[in-house]
C-alpha positions in Angstrom: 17.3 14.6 14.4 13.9 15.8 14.9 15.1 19.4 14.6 16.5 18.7 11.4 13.2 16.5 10.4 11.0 19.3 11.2 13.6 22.1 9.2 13.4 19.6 6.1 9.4 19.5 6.1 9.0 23.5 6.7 11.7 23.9 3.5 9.2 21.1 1.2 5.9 22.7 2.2 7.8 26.2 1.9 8.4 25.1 -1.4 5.6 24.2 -2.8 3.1 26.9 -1.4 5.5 29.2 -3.1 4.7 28.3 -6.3 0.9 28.4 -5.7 -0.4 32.0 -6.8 -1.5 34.1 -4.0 -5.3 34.0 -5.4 -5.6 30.3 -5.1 -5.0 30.9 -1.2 -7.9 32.3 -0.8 -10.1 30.7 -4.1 -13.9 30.2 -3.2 -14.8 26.7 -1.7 -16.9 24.3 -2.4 -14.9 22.8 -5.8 -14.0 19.6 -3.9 -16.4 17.3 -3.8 -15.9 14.1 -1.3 -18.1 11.1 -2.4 -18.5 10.1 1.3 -20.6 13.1 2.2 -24.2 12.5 1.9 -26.9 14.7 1.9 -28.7 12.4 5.0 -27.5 9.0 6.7 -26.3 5.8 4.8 -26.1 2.8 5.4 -22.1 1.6 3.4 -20.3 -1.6 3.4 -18.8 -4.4 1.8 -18.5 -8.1 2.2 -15.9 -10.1 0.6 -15.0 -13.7 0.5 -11.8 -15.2 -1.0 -10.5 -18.7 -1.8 -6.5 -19.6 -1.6 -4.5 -22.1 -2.8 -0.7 -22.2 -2.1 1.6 -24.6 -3.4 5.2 -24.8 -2.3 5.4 -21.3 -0.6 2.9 -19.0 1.8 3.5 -15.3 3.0 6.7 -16.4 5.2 8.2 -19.3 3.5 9.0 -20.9 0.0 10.2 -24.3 -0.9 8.9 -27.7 -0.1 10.1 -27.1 3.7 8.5 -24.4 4.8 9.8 -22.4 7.9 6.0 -22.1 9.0 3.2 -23.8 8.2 3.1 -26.6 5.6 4.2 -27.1 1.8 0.7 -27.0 0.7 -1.9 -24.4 1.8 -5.8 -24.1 1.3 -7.9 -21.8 3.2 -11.1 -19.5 3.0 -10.6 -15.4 3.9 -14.1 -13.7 4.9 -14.2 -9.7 5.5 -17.4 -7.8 6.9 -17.2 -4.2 6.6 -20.3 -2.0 8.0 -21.4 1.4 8.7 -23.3 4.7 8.5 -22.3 7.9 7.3 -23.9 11.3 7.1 -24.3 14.9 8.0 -24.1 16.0 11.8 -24.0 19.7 10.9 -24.0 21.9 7.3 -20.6 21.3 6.6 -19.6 18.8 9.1 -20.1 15.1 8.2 -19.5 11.8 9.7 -18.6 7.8 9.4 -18.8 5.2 11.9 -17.3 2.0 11.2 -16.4 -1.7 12.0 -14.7 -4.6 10.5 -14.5 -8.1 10.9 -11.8 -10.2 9.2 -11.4 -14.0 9.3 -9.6 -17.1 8.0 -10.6 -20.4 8.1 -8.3 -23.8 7.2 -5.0 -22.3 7.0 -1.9 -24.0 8.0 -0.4 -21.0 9.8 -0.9 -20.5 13.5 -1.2 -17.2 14.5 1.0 -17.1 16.4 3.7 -17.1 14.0 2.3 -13.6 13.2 3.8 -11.5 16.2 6.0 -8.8 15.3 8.8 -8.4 17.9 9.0 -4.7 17.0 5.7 -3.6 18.4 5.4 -6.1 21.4 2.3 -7.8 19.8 0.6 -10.3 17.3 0.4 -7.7 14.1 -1.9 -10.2 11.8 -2.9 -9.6 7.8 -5.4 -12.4 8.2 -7.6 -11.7 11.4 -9.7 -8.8 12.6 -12.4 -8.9 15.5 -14.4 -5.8 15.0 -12.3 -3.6 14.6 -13.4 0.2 14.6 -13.3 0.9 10.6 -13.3 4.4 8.7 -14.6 6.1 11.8 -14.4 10.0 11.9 -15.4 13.8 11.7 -14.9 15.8 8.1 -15.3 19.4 8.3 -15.4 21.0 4.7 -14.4 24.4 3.9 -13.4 25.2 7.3 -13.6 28.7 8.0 -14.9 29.7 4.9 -11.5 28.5 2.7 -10.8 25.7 0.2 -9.7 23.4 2.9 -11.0 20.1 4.7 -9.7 18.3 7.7 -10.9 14.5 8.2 -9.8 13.2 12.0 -10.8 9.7 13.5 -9.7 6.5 12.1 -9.1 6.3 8.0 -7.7 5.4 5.2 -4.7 7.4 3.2 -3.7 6.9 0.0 -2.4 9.2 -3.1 -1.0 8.6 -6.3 -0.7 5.1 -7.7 -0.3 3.8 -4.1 3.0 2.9 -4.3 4.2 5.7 -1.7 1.0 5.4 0.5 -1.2 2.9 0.0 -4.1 0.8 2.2 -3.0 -2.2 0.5 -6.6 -3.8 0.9 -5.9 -6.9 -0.7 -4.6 -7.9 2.4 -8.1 -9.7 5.1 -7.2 -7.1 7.1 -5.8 -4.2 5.1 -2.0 -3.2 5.1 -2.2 0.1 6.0 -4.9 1.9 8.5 -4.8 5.4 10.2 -5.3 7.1 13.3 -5.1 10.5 12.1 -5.6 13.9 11.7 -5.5 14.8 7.3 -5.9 18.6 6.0 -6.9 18.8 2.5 -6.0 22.3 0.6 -7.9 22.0 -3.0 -7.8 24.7 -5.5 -9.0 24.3 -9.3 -7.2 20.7 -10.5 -4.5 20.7 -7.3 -4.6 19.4 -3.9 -2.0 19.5 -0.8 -3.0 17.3 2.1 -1.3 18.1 5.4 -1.3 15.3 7.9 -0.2 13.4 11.3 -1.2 10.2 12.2 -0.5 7.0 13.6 -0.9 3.2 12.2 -3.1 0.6 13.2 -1.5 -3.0 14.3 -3.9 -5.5 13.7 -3.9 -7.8 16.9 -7.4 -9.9 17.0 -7.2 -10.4 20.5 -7.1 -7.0 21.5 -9.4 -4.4 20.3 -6.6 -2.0 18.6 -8.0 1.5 21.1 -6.7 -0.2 23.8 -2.9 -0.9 23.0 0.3 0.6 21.2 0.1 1.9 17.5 2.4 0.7 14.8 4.4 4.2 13.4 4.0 7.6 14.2 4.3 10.0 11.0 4.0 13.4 10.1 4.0 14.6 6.3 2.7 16.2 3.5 1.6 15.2 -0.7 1.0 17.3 -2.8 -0.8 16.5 -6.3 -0.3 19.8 -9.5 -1.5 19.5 -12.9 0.6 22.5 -13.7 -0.1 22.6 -17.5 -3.4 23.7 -18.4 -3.3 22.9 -21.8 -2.6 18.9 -20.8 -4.1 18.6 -17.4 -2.9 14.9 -17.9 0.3 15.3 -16.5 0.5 15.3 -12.5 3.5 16.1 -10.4 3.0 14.8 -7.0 5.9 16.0 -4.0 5.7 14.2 -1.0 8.0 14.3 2.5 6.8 12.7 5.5 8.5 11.0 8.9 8.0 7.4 10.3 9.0 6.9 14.0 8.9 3.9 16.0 6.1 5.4 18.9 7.7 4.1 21.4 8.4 0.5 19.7 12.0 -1.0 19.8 13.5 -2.4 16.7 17.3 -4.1 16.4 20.3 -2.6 14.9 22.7 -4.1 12.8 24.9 -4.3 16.4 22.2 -6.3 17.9 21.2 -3.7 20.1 17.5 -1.8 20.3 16.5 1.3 19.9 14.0 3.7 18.5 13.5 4.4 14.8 13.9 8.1 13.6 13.0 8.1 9.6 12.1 10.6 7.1 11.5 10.5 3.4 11.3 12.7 0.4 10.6 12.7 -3.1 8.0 13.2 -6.0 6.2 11.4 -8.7 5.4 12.2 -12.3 3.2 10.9 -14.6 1.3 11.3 -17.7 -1.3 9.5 -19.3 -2.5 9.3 -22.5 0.5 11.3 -24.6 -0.1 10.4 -28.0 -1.7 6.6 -26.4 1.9 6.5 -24.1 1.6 6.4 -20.6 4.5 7.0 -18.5 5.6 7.1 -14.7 7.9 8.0 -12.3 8.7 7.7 -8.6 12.0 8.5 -7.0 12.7 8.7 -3.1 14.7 8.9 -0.1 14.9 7.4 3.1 16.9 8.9 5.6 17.3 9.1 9.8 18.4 6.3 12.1 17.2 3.0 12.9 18.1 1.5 16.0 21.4 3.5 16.2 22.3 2.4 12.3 22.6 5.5 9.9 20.2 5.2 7.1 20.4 6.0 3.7 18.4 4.3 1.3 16.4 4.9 -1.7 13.6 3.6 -4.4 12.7 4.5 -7.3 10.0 3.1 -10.4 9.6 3.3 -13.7 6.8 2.7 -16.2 6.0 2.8 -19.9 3.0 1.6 -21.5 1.1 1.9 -24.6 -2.8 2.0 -25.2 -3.8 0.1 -28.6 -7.5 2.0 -28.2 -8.5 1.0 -31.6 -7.6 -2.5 -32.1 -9.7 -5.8 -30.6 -10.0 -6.0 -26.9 -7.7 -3.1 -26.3 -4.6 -4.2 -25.7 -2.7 -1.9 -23.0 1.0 -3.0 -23.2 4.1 -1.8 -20.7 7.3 -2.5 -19.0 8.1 -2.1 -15.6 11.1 -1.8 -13.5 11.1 -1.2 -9.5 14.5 -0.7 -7.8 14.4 -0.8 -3.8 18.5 -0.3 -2.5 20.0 -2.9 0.3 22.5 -3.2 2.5 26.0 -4.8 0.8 27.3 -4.7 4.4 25.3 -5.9 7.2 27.8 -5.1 10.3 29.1 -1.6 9.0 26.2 0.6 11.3 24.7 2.3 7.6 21.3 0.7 7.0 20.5 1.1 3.2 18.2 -1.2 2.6 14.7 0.7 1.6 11.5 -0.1 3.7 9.1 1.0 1.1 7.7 3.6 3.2 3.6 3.4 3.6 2.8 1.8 0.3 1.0 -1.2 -1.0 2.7 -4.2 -2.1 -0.1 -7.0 -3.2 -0.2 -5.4 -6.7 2.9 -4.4 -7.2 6.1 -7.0 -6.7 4.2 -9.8 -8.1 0.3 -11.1 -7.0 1.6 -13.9 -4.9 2.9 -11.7 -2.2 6.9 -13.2 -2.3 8.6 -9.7 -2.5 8.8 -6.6 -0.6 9.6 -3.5 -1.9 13.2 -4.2 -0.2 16.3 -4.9 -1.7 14.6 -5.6 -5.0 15.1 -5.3 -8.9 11.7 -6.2 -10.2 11.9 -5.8 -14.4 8.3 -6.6 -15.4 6.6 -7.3 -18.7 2.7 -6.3 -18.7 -0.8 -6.9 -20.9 -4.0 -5.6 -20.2 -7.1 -6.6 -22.3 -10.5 -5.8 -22.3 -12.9 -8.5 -23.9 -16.2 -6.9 -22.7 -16.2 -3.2 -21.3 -17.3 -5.2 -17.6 -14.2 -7.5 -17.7 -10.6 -7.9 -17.7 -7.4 -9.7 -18.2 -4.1 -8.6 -16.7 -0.9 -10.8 -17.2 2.2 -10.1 -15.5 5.5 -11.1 -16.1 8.1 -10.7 -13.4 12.1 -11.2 -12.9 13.0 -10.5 -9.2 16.5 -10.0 -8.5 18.7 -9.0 -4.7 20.0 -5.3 -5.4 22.7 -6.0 -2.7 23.5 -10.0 -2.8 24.7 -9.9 0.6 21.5 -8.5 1.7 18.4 -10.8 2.5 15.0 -11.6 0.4 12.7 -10.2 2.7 9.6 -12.9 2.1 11.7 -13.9 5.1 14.8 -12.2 5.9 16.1 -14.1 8.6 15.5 -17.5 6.7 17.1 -16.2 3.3 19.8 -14.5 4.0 23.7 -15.2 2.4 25.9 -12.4 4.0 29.0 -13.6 1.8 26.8 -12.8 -1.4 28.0 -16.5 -2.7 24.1 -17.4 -3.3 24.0 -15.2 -6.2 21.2 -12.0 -6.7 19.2 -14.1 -9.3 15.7 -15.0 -6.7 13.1 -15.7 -9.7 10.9 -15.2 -12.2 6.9 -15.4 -11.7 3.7 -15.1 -14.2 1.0 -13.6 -13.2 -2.7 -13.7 -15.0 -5.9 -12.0 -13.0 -9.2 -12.0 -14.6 -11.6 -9.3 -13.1 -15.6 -9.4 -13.6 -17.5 -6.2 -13.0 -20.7 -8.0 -12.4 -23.1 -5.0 -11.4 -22.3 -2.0 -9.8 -21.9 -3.7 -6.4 -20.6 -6.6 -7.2 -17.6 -8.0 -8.5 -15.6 -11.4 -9.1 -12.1 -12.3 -9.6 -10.0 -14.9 -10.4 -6.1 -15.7 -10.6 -3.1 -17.5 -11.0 0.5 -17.2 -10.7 3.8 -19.4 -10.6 6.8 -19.0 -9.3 10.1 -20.3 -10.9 13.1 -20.3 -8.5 16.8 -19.2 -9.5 20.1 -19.6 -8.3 19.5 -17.6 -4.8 16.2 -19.1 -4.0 17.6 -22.6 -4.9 20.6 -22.3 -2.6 18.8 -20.5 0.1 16.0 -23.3 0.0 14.7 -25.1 -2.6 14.8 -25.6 -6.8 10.7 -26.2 -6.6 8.5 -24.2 -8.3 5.7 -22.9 -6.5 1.7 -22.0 -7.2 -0.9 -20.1 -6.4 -4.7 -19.8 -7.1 -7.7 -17.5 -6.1 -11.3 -17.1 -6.8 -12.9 -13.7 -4.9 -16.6 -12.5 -4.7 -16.9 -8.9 -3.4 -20.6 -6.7 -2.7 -19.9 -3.3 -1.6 -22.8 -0.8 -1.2 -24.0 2.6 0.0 -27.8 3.4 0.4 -29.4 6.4 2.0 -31.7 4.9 5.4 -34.5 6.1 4.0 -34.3 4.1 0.9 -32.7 0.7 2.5 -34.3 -2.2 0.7 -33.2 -5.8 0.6 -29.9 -6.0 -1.1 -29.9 -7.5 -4.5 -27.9 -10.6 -4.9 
C-alpha cells in the first residue's frame, strides 16, 4: 500500500511541476513575504474568552437525555496564547510558543473525552501549556524561491475545508508537528510537507507521548489566467496513517489505518459579482483491514449586491460527504473529512461532521458598518447512507436497517461579528436546532439551542516598543 501511496504522490507532484515553466524554477526570491518574520523580536499573542449556552444537545449528545453530560449546559472557555518571534540569522527566523486552554462550569467530565484510537484523553476544551507555533523558518534557502518552516505549526490552505486549524475549537482542531516546504513563484505556491498531529491530552504535556496521524502531502495554489488572477486552482494529495495507533474494523478487529487522498479545488471570486466554488476528493487505502473508498465534495454559489444598503452577499451551499450503506461488508465508504475544519462549516453548533452528510444551505451576509457583520445560515442536514450513523455520536445514533429515515434536521444560524480595533474583536450568536424523522427516532423530537458571546485581543509588538496594552 505504501508503495503504491508513494507512486500516486510522485505522479501528482510530477504533474503539476510539469506545467510550471522552467524559468519559474529558478525565478529570483524574495517575492514571498511571511507576515511572521520581523525585522527584530516581538512579543505576539492572543487571549480569548467565550460564554456557552446549550440547550437540549452538547458536542456528544442531543435530545433531552443526553448520553453525557446533562440536557442543559452553561460554561465559560478561556484561551491564553503567548510568545516571541524574530530573526536568529539574515534569513532564518524564529517563534516560540505556549498555550493555555480552560473551561470552567461544564457538565462534561473529561473523561468522557478519551479517544480509544490513540490510547489517550484527546480534549477540544483543555490545554496546559502547551508548546504553541514553535519553530525555525529559513527563507530562500539556497538562494531559490523556496521556504521550509519546521517545529510545531499551524497548516491551512484554501477555504479550510481540506486542511484547516479549526480554531474555534479552546484548544484548536488541527495542530502540527512538521516539516512544510513552500515553493512561491509570481501569484503560485506549492507547499511540500510531512508531519504529524497533535492530541490534546491536559494531563500530559503533548512532547512526551504518541501523536494523533502521520501524513505526508502536497497543495498546490495557480492563478493560471493572467488576465483574471481571481480564479485559483488548488491540487492537493496527501496520506493519513494511524502512527502506530489502533482503530476497529467493521469485523471488530484492530488494526492500523493506511489512507490517502486526492483532489483539487476551484474557485473564483468576483465574476461579474458571482462567486463560485468547488471541492471534490477521494479517500482511499485501508482502515483497520476494511477497504476504503469514499469521497466528498462542495459546492458554492453566491452573489455580491456591492451597491445596494448594507451589502448583501447572498449564496447557496451544498456539502456531500459519502457513508457506508453496509456496515459488515469489509468496504469502508464513509468519508472522514480529511484535515479540515468543521466549526464553520456543517452548522455553528457543532452537531455534524463532514461524515455521511448532505448539508443544502441557504446563506446572507450583511455589512451594516464597514467594522461589523451579520451572517445567517440556514441548514438542512440529511444521512447520505440511512444505514450509516450521524456522527455527533455514531455509536448512539446509529439504525443499521435504515428504518429511521435520512431526514436528521434543519438548524438556523445568525453570528454577529464586531471589529472593535485592530486587536480586538467581539462576537455573538445563536442557532436552533429542529429535529426530523431520524433524530426523533434515534432520540428525541425536542428542539435544541445554543448561544455565545466571545471577546478576543490578539497582538504583536516589537520588544523595543512594548507598552501597556490598550484595553
Amino acid at each position: 500500500m505504501h508503495n503504491d501511496v508513494r507512486l500516486l504522490g510522485s505522479i501528482a507532484l510530477a504533474s503539476i511541476l510539469l506545467i510550471i515553466p522552467s524559468s519559474v524554477l529558478w525565478a529570483r526570491p524574495g517575492v514571498f513575504k511571511p507576515k511572521d518574520d520581523p525585522a527584530g523580536p516581538a512579543l505576539w499573542g492572543g487571549l480569548r474568552f467565550r460564554h456557552e449556552f446549550q440547550d437540549n444537545f452538547n458536542l456528544k449528545s442531543y435530545g433531552d437525555s443526553p448520553v453525557v453530560g446533562d440536557e442543559e449546559d452553561n460554561f465559560l472557555l478561556g484561551r491564553l496564547r503567548l510568545g516571541i518571534k524574530g530573526r536568529l540569522y539574515k534569513n532564518v527566523f524564529f517563534s516560540a510558543g505556549i498555550q493555555h486552554a480552560e473551561v470552567w462550569g461544564m457538565e462534561i467530565n473529561e473523561s468522557q473525552f478519551f479517544k480509544k484510537s490513540f490510547d489517550r484523553e484527546h480534549n477540544p476544551y483543555e490545554d496546559d501549556w502547551e508548546p504553541f507555533n514553535t519553530y525555525l523558518r529559513v527563507k530562500d534557502l539556497f538562494s531559490l524561491p523556496l521556504d521550509l518552516k519546521v517545529g510545531r505549526q499551524l497548516i491551512y490552505f484554501g477555504d479550510k475545508r481540506i486542511f484547516g486549524p479549526g480554531q474555534w475549537g479552546n484548544t484548536g482542531r488541527w495542530w502540527w508537528d512538521a516539516a512544510r516546504a513552500h515553493f512561491h513563484f509570481d501569484d503560485h505556491f506549492i507547499d511540500l510537507f510531512y508531519g504529524n498531529t497533535v492530541i490534546h491530552d491536559p494531563d500530559v504535556i503533548s512532547t512526551s507521548h504518541n501523536h494523533g496521524f502521520e501524513s505526508t502531502g502536497l497543495y498546490a495554489h495557480f492563478q493560471p489566467f493572467p488576465e483574471n488572477k481571481n480564479i485559483v486552482i488548488e491540487p492537493f494529495f496527501m496520506t493519513k496513517d494511524s502512527d502506530g495507533n489502533e482503530f476497529t474494523g467493521e469485523n471488530g478487529q484492530t488494526d492500523d489505518l493506511e489512507a490517502w487522498y486526492a483532489g483539487f479545488r476551484i474557485a473564483e471570486q468576483d465574476h461579474k459579482k458571482f462567486d463560485w466554488d468547488l471541492t471534490y476528493i477521494l479517500e482511499r487505502g485501508d482502515h483497520a483491514g476494511d477497504d476504503l473508498a469514499a469521497s466528498g465534495y462542495h459546492l458554492q454559489l453566491a452573489y455580491n449586491f456591492n451597491d445596494f444598503f448594507l451589502k448583501p452577499r447572498l449564496g447557496a451551499d451544498y456539502s456531500y460527504s459519502s457513508g457506508d450503506e453496509d456496515p459488515d461488508d469489509g468496504d469502508r465508504e464513509t468519508f472522514d473529512g480529511a484535515f479540515g475544519a468543521r466549526d464553520k462549516m456543517y452548522g455553528r453548533m457543532n452537531l455534524f461532521h463532514w461524515k455521511n452528510l448532505k448539508d443544502a444551505q441557504l446563506h446572507l451576509t450583511l455589512h451594516p458598518h464597514k467594522d461589523w457583520r451579520i451572517v445567517t445560515r440556514w441548514h438542512h442536514f440529511r444521512l447520505a447512507e440511512r444505514e450509516d450513523a450521524w456522527y455527533l455520536n455514531p455509536k448512539a445514533y446509529r439504525d443499521p436497517t435504515g428504518a429511521s429515515g435520512d431526514e436528521v434536521g434543519r438548524e438556523l444560524d445568525i453570528i454577529g461579528r464586531w471589529q472593535v480595533s485592530s486587536q480586538h474583536q467581539i462576537q455573538c450568536g445563536f442557532g436552533y436546532f429542529w429535529p426530523d424523522e431520524f433524530a426523533e427516532k434515534q432520540d428525541a423530537d425536542k428542539d435544541a439551542a445554543w448561544a455565545f458571546v466571545q471577546w478576543q485581543w490578539k497582538f504583536s509588538q516589537p520588544l523595543d516598543k512594548l507598552s501597556v496594552p490598550d484595553f
